[in-house]
C-alpha positions as CSV (number, residue, x, y, z in Angstrom):
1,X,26.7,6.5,78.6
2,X,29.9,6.1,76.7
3,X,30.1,6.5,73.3
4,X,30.8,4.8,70.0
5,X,34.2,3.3,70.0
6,X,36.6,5.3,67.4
7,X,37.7,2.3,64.7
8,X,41.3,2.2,64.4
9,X,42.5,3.2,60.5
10,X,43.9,0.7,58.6
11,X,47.1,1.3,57.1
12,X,47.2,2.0,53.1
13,X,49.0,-1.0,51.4
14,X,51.6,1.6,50.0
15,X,52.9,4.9,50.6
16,X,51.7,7.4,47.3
17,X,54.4,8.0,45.4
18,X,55.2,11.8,44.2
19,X,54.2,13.3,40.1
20,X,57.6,13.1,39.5
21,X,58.5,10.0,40.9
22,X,55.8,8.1,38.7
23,X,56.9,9.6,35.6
24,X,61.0,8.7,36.1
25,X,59.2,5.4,36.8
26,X,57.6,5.3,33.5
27,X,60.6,7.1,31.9
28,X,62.9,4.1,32.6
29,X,60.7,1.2,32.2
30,X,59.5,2.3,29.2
31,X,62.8,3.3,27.6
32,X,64.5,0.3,28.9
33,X,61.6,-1.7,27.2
34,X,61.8,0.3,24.1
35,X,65.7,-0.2,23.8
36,X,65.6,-4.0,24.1
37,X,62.8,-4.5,21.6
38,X,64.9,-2.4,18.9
39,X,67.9,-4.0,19.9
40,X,66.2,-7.7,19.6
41,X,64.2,-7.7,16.6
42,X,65.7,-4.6,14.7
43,X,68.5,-3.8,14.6
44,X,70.3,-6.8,15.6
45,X,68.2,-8.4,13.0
46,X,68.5,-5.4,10.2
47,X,72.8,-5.2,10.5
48,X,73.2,-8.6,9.5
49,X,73.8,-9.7,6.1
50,X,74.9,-13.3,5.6
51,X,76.1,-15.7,7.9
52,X,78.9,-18.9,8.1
53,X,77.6,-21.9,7.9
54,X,74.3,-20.2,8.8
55,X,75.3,-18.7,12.2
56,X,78.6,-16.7,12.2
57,X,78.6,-13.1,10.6
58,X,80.6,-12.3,7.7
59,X,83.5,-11.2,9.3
60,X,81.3,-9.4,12.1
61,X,81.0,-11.2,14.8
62,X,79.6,-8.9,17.4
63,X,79.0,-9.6,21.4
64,X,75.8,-10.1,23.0
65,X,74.3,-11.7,19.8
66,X,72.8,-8.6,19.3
67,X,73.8,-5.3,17.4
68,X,73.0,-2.2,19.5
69,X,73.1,1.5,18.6
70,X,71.7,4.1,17.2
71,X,69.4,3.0,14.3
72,X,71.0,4.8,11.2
73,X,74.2,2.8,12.5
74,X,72.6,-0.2,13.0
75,X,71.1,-0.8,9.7
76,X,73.7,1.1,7.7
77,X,77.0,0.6,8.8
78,X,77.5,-2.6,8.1
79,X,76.7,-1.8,4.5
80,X,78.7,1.2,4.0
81,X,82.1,0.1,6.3
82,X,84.6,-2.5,6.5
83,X,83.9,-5.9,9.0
84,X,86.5,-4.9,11.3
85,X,85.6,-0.8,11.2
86,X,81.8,-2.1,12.3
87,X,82.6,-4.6,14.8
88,X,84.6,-2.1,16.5
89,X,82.0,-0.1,16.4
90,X,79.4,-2.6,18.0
91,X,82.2,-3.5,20.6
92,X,82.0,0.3,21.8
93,X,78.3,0.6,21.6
94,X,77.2,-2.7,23.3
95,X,78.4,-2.7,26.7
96,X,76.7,1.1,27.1
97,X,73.4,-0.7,26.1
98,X,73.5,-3.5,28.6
99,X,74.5,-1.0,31.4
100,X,71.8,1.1,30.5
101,X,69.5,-1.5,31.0
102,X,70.9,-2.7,34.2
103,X,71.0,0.8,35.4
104,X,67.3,1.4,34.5
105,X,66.3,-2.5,36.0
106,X,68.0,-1.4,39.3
107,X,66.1,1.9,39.4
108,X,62.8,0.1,38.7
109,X,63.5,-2.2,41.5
110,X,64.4,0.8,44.0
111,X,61.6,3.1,43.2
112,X,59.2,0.7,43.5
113,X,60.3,-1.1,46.9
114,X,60.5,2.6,48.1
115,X,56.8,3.2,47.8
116,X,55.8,-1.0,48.8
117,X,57.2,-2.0,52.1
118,X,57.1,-5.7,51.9
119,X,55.0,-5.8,55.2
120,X,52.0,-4.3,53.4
121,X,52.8,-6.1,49.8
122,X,49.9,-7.7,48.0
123,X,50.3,-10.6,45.7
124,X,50.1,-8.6,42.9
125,X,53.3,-6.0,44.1
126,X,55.0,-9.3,45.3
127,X,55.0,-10.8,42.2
128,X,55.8,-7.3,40.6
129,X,59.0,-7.4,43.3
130,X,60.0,-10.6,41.8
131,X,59.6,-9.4,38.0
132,X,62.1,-6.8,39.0
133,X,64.5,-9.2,40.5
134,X,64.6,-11.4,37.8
135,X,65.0,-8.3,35.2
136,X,68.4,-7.0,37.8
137,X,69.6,-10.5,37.4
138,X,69.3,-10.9,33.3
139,X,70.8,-7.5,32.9
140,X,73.4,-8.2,35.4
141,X,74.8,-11.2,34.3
142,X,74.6,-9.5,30.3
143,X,76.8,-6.3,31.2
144,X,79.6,-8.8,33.3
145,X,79.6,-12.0,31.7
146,X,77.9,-12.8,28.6
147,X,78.2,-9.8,26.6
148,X,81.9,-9.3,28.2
149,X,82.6,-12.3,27.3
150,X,81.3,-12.4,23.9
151,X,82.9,-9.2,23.2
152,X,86.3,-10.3,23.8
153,X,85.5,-13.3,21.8
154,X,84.9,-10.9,18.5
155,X,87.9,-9.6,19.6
156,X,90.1,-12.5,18.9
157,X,88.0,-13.4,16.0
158,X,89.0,-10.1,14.3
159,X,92.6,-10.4,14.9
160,X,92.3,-14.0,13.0
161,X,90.6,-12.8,10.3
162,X,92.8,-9.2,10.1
163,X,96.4,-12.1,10.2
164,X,94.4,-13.7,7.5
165,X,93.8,-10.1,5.4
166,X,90.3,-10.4,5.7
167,X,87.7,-8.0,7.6
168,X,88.4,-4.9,5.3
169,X,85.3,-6.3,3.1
170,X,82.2,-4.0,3.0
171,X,78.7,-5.7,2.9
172,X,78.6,-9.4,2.1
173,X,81.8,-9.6,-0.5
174,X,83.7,-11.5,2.1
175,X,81.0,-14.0,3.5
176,X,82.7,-16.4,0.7
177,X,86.1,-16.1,2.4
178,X,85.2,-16.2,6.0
179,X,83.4,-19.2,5.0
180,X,86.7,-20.9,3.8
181,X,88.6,-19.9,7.1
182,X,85.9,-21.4,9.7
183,X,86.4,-24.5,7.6
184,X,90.3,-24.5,7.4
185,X,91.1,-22.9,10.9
186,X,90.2,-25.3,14.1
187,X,90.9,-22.2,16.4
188,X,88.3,-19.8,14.6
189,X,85.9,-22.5,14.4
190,X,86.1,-23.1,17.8
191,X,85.9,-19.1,18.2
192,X,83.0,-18.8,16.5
193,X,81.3,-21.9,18.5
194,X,81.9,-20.2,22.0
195,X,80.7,-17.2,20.1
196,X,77.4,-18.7,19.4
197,X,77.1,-20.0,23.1
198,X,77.7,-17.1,24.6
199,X,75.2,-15.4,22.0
200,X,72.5,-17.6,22.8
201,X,72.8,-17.3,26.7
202,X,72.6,-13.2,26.2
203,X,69.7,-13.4,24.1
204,X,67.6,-15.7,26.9
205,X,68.6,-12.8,29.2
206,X,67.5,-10.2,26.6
207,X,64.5,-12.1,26.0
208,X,63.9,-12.4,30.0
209,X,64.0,-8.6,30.8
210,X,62.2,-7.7,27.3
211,X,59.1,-10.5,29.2
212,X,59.9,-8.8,32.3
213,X,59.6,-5.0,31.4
214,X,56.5,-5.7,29.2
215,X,54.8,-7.4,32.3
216,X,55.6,-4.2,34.4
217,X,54.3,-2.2,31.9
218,X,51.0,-4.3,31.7
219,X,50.8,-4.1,35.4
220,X,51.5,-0.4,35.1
221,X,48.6,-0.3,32.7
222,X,46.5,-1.5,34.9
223,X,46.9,1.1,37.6
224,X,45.8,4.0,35.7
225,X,42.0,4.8,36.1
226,X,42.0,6.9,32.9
227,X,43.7,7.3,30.0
């Protein structure tokens, strides 16, 4: 009399990932996420003081439409040196940022596909997959477009106002005179416009990998059985 038949094992839905593989995983989502949030609503927000015609910073325009770096730099540089010292400033600091975060998006994406081969993918990983894709994309197109682009923008913008003998200013004292040259100067009113475009687009992608990132790190959340 034969036996029971052995039942063939099904295979896991993903390969268990190592201690130290889970906590670089929460070490660069987390940071990434962290960054973007202070970047956004901090200090981008906190080193601005008045605007042109309610859009274009005193003699500071930065790129990205954000203003990264360290915090104490952030919210006190712009009060304590000249336009042109701080948007120089901003011009070395920003580009770091958005590679950073496109450096930490590309990770995410690797470490994860690593431990989820897309045969065994449920809907949940596959739309986690996707999250990441989208985050690669936003940060991408930030660190060699937009934020390029918007960098060398403030560039130009600088040189106008230093021809002009502006940009030495500390805090708002020149707002009144930058003012006067968006009105009088086509070229640095058109500046300023392509400044604001290319501001806008980087803060959707911002915006998209702060939505991403805080989606992973609710689905992360989710995995853990314990706190």
């Amino acid at each position: 009399m034969e036996g029971p038949i052995p039942r063939e094992e099904t295979p896991q839905s993903n390969t268990a990932p190592s201690d130290t593989v889970k906590l670089l995983h929460l070490v660069l989502l987390s940071t990434s996420w962290g960054m973007q949030v202070w970047v956004t609503f901090v200090a981008g927000r906190l080193g601005v003081c008045t605007h042109c015609r309610g859009s274009l910073p005193s003699g500071r325009p930065w790129g990205g439409g954000f203003a990264p770096g360290p915090p104490p730099l952030s919210i006190l540089a712009g009060f304590v040196m000249s336009s042109l010292t701080y948007g120089s400033i901003q011009r070395q600091l920003f580009p770091y940022y958005f590679h950073i975060s496109s450096a930490c998006a590309f990770l995410n994406l690797t470490l994860f596909a690593m431990y989820h081969p897309s045969e065994l993918l449920s809907e949940e990983q596959t739309t986690q997959i996707i999250i990441f894709f989208i985050c690669v994309a936003a940060s991408v197109l930030n660190a060699q477009w937009f934020g390029q682009i918007s960098s060398d923008i403030a560039a130009d913008m600088h040189l106008v106002e230093h021809s002009h003998g502006l940009g030495q200013e500390v805090g708002v004292s020149g707002s009144e005179s930058c003012r006067q040259l968006c009105a009088s100067k086509p070229s640095y009113r058109q500046l300023w416009q392509q400044l604001t475009l290319y501001r806008a687009l980087s803060s959707l992608c911002n915006l998209c990998c702060i939505a991403c990132n805080g989606f992973s790190l609710y689905f992360l959340a989710t995995q853990l059985p314990a706190l």
